[in-house]
N, C-alpha and C positions, 0 to 999 in steps of 0.2 A: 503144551510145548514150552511155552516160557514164563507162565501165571501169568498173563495180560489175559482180560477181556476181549473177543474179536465180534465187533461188530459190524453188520453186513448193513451198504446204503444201496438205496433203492434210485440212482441219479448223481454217484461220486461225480463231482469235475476238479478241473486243476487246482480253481480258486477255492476253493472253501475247503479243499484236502490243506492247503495252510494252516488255517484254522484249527481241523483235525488233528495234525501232525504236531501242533504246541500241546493236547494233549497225551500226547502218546508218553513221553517222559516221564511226567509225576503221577497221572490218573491211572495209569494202567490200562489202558485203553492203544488196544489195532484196528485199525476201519481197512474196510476192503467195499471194492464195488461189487454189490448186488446184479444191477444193474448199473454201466456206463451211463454218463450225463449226455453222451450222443446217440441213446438207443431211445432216450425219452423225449429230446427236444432236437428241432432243427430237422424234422424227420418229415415224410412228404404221408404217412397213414401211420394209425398205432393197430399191431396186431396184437390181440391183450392176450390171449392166450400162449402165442410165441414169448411172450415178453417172461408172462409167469413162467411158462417151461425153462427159459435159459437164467433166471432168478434161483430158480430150485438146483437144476444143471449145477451153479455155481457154488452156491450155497452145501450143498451136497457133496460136491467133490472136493472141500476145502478139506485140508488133512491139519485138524485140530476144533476147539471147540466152535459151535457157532450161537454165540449168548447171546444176541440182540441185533434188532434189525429197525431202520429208520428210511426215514426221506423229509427231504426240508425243501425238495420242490413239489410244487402241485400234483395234479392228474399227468400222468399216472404213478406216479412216485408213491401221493397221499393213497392210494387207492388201493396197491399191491402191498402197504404195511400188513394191516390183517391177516391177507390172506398168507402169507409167507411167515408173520408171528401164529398162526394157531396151525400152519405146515411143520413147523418145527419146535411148537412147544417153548413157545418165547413170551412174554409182558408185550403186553401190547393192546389197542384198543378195539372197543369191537368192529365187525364192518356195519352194520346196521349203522351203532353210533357214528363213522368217517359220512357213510352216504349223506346219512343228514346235517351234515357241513357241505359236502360239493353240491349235493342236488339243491340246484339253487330254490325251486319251488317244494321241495319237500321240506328245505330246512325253514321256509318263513310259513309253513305249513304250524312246525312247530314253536318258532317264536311267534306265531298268535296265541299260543296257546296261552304262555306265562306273561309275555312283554309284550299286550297289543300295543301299547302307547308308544313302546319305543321301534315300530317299524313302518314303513310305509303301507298305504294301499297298494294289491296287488292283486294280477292274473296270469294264468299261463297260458298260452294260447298254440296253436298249431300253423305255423309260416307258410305252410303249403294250402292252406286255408285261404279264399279267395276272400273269402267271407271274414277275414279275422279281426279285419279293423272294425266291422259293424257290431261283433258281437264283442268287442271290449267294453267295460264299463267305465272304464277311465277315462277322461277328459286330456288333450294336450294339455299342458305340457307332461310328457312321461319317457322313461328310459325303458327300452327291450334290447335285451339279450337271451342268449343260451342259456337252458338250466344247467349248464356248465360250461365253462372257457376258463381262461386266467389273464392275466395283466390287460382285461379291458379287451378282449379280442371279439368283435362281433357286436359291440356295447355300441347305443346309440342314442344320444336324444330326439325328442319326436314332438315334434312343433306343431303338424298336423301331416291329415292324411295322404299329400302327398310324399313327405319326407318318410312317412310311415310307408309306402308302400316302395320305394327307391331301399331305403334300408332292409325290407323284408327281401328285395331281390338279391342284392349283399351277401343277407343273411344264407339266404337257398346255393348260393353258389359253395359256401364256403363250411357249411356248420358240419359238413360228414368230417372233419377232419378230426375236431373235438369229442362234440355231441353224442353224433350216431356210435362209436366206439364204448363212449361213457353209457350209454342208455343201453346196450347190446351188456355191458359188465354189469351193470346194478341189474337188470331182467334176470341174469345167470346166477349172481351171489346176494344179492339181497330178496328177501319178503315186500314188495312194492304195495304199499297203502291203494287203497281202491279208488282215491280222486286224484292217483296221479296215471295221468292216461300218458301212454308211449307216444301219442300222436304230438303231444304238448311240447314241442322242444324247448320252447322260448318263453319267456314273464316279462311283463312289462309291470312299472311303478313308479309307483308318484315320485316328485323330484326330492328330497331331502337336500339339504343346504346347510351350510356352514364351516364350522373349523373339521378337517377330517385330521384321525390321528388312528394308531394303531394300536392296540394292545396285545402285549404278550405276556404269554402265562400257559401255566400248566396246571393238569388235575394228579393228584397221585393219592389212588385209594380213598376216593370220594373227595380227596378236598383239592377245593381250586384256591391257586395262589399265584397271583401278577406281581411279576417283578419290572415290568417295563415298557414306558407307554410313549411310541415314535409319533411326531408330528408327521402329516402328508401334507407339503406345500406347493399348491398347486398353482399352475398356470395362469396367466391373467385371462386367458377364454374358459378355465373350468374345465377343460376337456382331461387334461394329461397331469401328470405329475412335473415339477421341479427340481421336486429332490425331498428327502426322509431327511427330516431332522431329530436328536437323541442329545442330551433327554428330552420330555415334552415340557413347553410352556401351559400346559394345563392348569386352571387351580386347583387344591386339594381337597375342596369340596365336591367336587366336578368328578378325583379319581376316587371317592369315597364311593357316591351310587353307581358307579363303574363298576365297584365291584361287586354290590347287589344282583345289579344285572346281567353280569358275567356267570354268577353261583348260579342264579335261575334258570340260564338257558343251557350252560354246560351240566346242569343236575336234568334238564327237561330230556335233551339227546344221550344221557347216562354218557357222555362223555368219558372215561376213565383212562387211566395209566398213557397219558400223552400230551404231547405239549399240545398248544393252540396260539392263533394270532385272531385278534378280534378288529376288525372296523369297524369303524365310528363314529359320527358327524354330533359335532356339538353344534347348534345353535343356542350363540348367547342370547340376543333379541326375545328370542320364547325361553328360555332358561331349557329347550329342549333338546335330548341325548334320543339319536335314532342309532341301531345298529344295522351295517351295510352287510358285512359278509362274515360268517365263522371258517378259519382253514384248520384242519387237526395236525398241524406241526409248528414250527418255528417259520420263522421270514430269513431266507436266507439273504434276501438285500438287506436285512439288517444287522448280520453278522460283523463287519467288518466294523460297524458304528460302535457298538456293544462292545468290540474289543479294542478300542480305543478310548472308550472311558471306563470300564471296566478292569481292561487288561487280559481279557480271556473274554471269546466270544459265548455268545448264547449256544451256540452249536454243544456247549459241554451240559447244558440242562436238557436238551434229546438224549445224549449218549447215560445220562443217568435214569432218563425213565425208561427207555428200551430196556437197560439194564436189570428194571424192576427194583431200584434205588432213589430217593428220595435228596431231591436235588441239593444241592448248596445254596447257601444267600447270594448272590452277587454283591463283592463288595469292591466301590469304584478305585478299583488299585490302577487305573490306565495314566494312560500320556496328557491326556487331554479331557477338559472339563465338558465340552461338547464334539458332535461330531456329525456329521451330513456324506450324504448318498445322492450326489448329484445326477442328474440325465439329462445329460447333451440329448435336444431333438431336433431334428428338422420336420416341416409341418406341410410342403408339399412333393410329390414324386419327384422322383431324378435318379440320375447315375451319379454315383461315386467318382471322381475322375483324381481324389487328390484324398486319400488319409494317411493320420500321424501312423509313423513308424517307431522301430524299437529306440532308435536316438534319441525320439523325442520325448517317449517316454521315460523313457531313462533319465534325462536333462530334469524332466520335470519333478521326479521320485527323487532327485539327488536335490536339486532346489528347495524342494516340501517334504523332508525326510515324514515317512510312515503315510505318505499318500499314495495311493493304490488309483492305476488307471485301466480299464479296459476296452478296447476300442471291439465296435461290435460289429464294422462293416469291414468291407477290403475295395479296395481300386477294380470299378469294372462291373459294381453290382447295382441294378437297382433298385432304390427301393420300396417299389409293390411288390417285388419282386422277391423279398429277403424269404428264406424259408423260418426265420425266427419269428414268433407269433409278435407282432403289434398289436395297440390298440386301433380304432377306426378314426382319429383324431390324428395321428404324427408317428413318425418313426426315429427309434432310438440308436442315435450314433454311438457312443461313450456313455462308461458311467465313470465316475470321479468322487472316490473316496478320501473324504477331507476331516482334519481336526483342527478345533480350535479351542480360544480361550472362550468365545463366545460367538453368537450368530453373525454379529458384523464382521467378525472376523475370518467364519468361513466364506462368506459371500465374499469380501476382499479377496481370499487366496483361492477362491472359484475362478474371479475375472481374471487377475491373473493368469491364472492358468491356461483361460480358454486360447489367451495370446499366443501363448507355447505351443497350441494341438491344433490348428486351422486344418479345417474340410473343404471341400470344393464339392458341390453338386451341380452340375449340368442338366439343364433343362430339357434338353432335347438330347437324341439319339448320338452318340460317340464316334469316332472311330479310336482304331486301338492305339494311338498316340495319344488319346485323349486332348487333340487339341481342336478338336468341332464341338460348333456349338458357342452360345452365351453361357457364361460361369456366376455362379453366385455362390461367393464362399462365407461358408457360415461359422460365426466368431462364436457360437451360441449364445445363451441367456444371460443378458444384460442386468448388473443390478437386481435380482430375484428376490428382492424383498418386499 
């Protein structure tokens, strides 16, 4: 039609079609949804089969070429690459290699294999199992989750067995939303290894500790190459995030066996032709590096970081390996030397009775030219209640994407900020005046450093 590239996302949303849309002018590059960002999230069940059909449906009836296909959110975004690049004869990775990134027990299945030292102790167990806590081998303290969820959804620490058996109930109410979906797709499209039993939803493991950060990087045609390694600074309870900060304070010896041990596990899952984000906990104390989770895409919370010290996001290192293209350098051409992905949380239930509006974000964008806000509740919700996945630990009001010259300076224009965007949670049941009940408005996270 016009020599542009069109590539199909598996999860387009507003915010990161931004992103997209800076390359469309010089890269040659069209993005089109695959699938909608509201067919994958915010949804009450995932029907994977529907999902694939109206993927292809779309895909299909697009009148011009269709070169390449991506997702930079999770399950099911990560899931339906494959299947939809080897539907249409596209670069892309295999599904075998994706599973063994989500399936959380299959993939440290295989990082025993190359990196025992750098993972935890671990098991998978069956939550409908009465019997599950006796036949663990692990000792509290340990964390159980889903062999698949995303931002921490169903994640717990476990102190002992009663806190173990309160979060196995948790877990039983809520896991068919994720889980059972994921484990019905990998039994249909993947070769499932023989010790990984369907009964097994869930893995527990030992606690890892220390600095957690991120890396990103991609493989193209065997070879893996990291171009960027985000801090995760977390909470003073440990449980939740504070905010992703870019670049990392890491040392450079530290990202030297980072990337040994990136090559060994992305050569172990034959990983190829896509990007990946790796976590990571460093403890300095033991001088020891454990790895937390592999995703086979980009982090799209860290897109907006990336293009602000940068000057173009990561999202254009996806759009060249779908392509079957061999990325660019990133070279730091942005606004800003550093940069941060705040998350406003609140940490017990309530009603919304009070969020920022378009004035105020507005007031705030014109204040901090090139800060980006998104407000993720509305007046009237509550929040156990939000149909966006949480983690088991706090729920996420706003995120607050900030640049600076340096860390104390995005922490400065954070507090700031949170003065401009004030929330109200009500403790107790509402009426629609929102004026019942005690108020406790939250200024958010103080000082975060």
């Amino acid at each position: 039609m016009n020599g542009k590239k069109n590539i199909f996302i598996v999860g387009l949303d507003d915010f990161n079609k931004k992103f997209l849309s800076q390359m469309t002018g010089s890269g040659g590059y069209e993005f089109h949804g695959a699938l909608h960002y509201s067919d994958i999230r915010e949804v009450k069940s995932y029907n994977m089969k529907a999902l694939i059909d109206k993927a292809i449906s779309k895909m299909e009836s697009f009148r011009g070429s269709v070169d390449g296909v991506a997702a930079y959110y999770d399950f099911p975004g990560t899931s339906l690459v494959p299947i939809l690049a080897k539907r249409f004869n596209l670069p892309g990775p295999k599904m075998e290699s994706v599973m063994k990134c989500e399936h959380k027990y299959w993939s440290r299945l295989e990082q025993k294999k190359v990196i025992p030292e750098h993972i935890p102790k671990f098991q998978a167990f069956d939550p409908f199992d009465e019997q599950a806590f006796e036949k663990l081998e692990l000792l509290p303290p340990f964390w159980i989750k889903p062999i698949k969820s995303f931002k921490s959804f169903l994640s717990f620490r476990i102190n002992d067995e009663q806190e173990f058996r309160e979060a196995v109930s948790e877990i039983r109410k809520k896991i068919g939303l994720i889980c059972e979906p994921f484990q019905n797709f990998v039994k249909d499209y993947s070769d499932i290894p023989g010790e990984l039993s369907l009964n097994e939803t869930c893995i527990a493991e030992s606690p890892i500790g220390g600095f957690q950060f991120t890396l990103e990087g991609y493989c193209f045609k065997g070879e893996s190459v990291i171009y960027g390694i985000v801090d995760s600074i977390r909470e003073k309870d440990d449980t939740t995030f504070a905010r992703y900060q870019y670049p990392s304070n890491l040392p450079l010896e530290i990202e030297v066996k980072l990337a040994d041990i990136t090559r060994k596990i992305v050569n172990q899952i034959e990983l190829d032709n896509s990007p990946f984000n790796i976590e990571f906990y460093y403890n300095q104390t033991s001088d020891q590096i454990y790895l937390l989770e592999i995703n086979p895409r980009v982090s799209e919370a860290h897109s907006d970081m990336f293009a602000k010290v940068h000057g173009h996001s990561h999202l254009r290192i996806m759009a060249d390996i779908c392509l079957g293209k061999k990325p660019q350098t990133m070279r730091k051409d942005g606004s800003f030397k550093m940069a941060a992905h705040f998350m406003l949380r609140h940490f017990e239930d309530g009603w919304v009775t009070y969020a920022p509006g378009a004035e105020q974000i507005m007031m705030v964008e014109e204040m901090y030219p090139e800060t980006k806000v998104k407000i993720l509740v509305r007046e009237g919700e509550r929040l156990s209640e939000l149909l966006a996945v949480q983690n088991s630990y706090s729920y996420e009001l706003a995120n607050i994407f900030i640049g600076g010259r340096d860390e104390e300076e995005l922490v400065e224009k954070y507090n700031d900020i949170l003065e401009l965007l004030p929330f109200t949670i009500e403790k107790e049941p509402v009426s629609d005046d929102f004026t019942a009940g005690r108020s406790q408005e939250i200024q958010g996270i103080r000082n975060p450093l």
